[in-house]
C-alpha positions in Angstrom: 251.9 -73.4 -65.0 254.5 -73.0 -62.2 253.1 -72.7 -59.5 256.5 -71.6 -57.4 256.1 -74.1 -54.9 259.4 -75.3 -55.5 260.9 -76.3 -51.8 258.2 -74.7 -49.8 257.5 -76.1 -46.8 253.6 -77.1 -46.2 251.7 -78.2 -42.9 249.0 -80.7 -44.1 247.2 -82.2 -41.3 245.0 -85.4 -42.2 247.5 -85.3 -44.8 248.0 -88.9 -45.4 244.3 -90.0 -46.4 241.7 -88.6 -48.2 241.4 -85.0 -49.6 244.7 -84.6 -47.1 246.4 -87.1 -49.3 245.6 -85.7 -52.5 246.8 -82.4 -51.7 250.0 -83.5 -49.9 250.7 -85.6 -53.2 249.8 -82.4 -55.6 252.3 -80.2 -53.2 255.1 -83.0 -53.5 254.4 -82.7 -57.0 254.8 -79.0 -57.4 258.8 -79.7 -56.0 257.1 -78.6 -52.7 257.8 -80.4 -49.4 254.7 -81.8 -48.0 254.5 -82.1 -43.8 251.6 -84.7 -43.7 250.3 -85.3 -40.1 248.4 -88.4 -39.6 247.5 -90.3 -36.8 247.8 -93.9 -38.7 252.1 -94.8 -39.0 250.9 -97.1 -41.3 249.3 -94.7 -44.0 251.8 -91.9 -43.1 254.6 -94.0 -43.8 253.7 -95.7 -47.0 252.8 -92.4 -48.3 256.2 -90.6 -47.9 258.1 -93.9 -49.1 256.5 -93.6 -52.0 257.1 -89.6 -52.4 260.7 -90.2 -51.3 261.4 -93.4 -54.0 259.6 -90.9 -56.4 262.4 -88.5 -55.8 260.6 -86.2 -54.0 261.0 -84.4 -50.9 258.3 -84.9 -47.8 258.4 -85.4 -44.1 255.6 -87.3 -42.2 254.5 -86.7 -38.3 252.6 -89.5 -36.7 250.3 -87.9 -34.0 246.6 -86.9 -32.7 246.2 -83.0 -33.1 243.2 -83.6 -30.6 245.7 -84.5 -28.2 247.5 -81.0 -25.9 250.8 -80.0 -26.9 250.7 -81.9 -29.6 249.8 -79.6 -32.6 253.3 -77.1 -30.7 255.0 -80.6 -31.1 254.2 -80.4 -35.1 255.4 -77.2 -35.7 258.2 -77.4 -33.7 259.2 -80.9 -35.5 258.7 -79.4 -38.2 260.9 -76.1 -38.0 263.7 -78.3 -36.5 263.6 -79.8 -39.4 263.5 -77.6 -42.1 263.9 -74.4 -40.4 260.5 -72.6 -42.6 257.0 -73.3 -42.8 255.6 -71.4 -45.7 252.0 -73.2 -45.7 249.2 -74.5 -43.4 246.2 -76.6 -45.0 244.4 -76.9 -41.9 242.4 -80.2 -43.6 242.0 -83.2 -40.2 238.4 -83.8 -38.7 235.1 -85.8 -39.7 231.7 -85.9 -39.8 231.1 -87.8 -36.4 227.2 -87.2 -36.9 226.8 -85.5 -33.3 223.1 -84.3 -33.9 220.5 -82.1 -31.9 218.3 -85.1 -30.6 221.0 -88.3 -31.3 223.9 -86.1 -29.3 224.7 -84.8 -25.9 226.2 -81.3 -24.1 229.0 -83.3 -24.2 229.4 -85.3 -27.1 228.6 -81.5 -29.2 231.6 -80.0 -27.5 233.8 -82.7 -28.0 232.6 -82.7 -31.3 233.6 -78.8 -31.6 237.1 -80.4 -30.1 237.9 -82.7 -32.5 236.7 -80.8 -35.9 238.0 -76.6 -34.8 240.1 -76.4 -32.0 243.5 -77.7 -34.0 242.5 -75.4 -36.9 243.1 -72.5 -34.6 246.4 -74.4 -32.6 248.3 -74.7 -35.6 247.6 -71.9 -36.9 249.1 -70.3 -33.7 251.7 -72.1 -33.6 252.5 -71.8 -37.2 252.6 -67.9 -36.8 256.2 -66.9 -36.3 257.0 -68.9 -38.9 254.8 -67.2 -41.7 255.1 -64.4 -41.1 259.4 -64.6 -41.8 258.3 -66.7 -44.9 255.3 -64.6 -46.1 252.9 -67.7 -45.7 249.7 -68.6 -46.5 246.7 -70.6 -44.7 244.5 -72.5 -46.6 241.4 -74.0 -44.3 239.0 -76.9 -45.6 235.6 -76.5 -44.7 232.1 -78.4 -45.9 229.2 -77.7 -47.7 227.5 -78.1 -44.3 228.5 -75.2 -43.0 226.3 -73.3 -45.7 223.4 -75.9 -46.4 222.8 -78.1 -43.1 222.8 -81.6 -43.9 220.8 -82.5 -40.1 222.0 -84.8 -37.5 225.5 -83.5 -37.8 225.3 -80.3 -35.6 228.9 -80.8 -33.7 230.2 -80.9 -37.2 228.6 -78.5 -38.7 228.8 -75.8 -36.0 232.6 -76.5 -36.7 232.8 -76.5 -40.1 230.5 -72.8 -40.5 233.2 -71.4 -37.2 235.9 -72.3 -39.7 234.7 -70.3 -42.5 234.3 -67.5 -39.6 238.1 -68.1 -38.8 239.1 -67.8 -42.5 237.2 -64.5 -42.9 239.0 -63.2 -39.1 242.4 -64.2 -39.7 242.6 -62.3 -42.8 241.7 -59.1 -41.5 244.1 -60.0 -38.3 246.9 -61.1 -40.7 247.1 -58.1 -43.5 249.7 -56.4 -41.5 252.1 -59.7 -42.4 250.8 -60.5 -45.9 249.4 -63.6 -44.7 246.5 -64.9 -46.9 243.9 -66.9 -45.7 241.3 -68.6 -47.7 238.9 -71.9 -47.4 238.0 -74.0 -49.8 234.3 -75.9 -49.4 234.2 -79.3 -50.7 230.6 -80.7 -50.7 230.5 -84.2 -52.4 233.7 -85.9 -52.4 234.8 -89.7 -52.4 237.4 -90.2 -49.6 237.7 -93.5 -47.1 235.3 -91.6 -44.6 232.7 -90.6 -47.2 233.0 -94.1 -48.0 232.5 -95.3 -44.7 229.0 -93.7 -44.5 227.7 -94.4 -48.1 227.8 -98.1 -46.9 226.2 -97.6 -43.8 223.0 -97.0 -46.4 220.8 -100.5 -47.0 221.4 -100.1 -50.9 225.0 -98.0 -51.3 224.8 -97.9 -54.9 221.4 -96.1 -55.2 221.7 -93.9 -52.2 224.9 -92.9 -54.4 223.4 -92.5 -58.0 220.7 -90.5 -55.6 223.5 -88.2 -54.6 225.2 -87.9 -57.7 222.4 -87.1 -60.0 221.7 -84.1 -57.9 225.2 -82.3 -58.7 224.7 -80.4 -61.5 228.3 -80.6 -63.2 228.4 -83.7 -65.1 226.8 -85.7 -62.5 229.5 -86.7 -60.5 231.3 -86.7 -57.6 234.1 -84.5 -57.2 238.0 -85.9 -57.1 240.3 -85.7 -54.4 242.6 -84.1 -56.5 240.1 -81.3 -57.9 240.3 -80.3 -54.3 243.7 -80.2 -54.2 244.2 -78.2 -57.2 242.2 -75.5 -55.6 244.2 -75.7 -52.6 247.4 -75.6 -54.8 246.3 -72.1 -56.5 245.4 -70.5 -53.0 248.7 -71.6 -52.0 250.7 -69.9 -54.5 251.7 -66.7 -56.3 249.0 -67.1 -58.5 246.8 -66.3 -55.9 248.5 -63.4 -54.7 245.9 -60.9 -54.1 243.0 -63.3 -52.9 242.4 -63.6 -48.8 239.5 -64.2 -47.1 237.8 -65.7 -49.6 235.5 -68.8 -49.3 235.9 -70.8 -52.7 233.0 -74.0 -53.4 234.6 -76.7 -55.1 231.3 -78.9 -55.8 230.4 -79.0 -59.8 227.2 -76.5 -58.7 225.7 -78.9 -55.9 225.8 -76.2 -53.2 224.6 -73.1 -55.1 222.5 -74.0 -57.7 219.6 -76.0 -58.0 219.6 -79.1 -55.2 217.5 -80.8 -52.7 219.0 -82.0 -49.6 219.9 -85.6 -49.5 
């Protein structure tokens, strides 16, 4: 399927790891032009050598959208660029496990900082720009947001605001034709989910735990399943969806789970 992708310039920020990486790669594929911002040269880099030896066209920003000025800095590297921006996958943040009794006042907000307040700066900055190409947003949420997961409050308060964002934006946007949907991963083996599996005393069985409470095959899902998602809300075949919140988990937030 053609997805008509074919030289459209997409925002991806976290693009260069992760479910960010997978979607920047599915865009590069689809003869889009990826705009992956990272804050690691090292990871940004490599990746868009590889597109570019592949043949295919990409562009990647080094920087920390946490930082003012520098999500206005993206965008405006970006249009000076390549004059368009016809995408956003607002997709950078973590699960910094900023809980109700392990947190602070000020941990929570900075928390709130690092995990929602760049989803709403680029997507400012980013206006002008889709509304002369038609655009679309696309924002990645969590499971968390609907089920809880405990001792992640900062993160989840962010993730459950983004969702709120999604739903807003759309109604604020129809005037332009801008779509804007989320898509809620739940269980999903990137470097940070990683990370936190091996925190665990026994990794492997705290895994096989996990993974035998998603329904679908019981398995994680891929990266790339993500990204295919993303791709389709990005693209003419999506056309008449906005505002729509779309679980990409094989079953494990909706039907039958316990929380792990």
């Amino acid at each position: 399927m053609d997805l008509q992708l074919r030289d459209k310039v997409i925002i991806v920020t976290g693009g260069t790891k992760g479910i960010g990486e997978a979607i920047s790669r599915k865009i590069a594929g689809e003869q889009g032009i990826p705009v992956f911002i990272g804050r690691t040269p090292e990871s940004g880099k490599k990746l868009e050598k590889e597109l570019r030896d592949a043949g295919k066209k990409c562009y990647f920003i080094e920087g920390d959208l946490n930082v003012p000025g520098i999500c206005e800095q993206v965008v405006r590297k970006t249009l000076d660029k390549f004059g368009t921006i016809y995408g956003l996958v607002n997709n950078a943040g973590r699960n910094d496990s900023i809980g109700l009794e392990n947190g602070s006042p000020d941990a929570f907000k900075e928390s709130l900082n690092s995990n929602l307040n760049h989803y709403y700066d680029m997507a400012h900055f980013c206006l002008n720009a889709l509304k002369h190409s038609g655009g679309t947003i696309v924002n990645i949420s969590s499971k968390t947001a609907l089920t809880g997961q405990g001792g992640t409050s900062g993160y989840a308060a962010a993730k459950g605001a983004q969702l709120a964002l999604t739903r807003e934006w759309a109604v604020e946007l129809l005037p332009f034709g801008i779509r804007v949907n989320a898509v809620i991963p739940a269980e999903v083996m990137t470097p940070l989910y990683q990370n936190w599996i091996s925190g665990f005393d026994n990794p492997g069985q705290k895994l096989k735990a996990i993974t035998n409470k998603i329904p679908l095959e019981k398995r994680m899902t891929s990266s790339t399943e993500i990204a295919s998602s993303v791709l389709f809300l990005l693209s003419k075949e999506a056309s008449h969806i906005t505002g729509q919140h779309l679980v990409v988990d094989g079953g494990y937030t909706h039907l039958d789970r316990s929380i792990t």
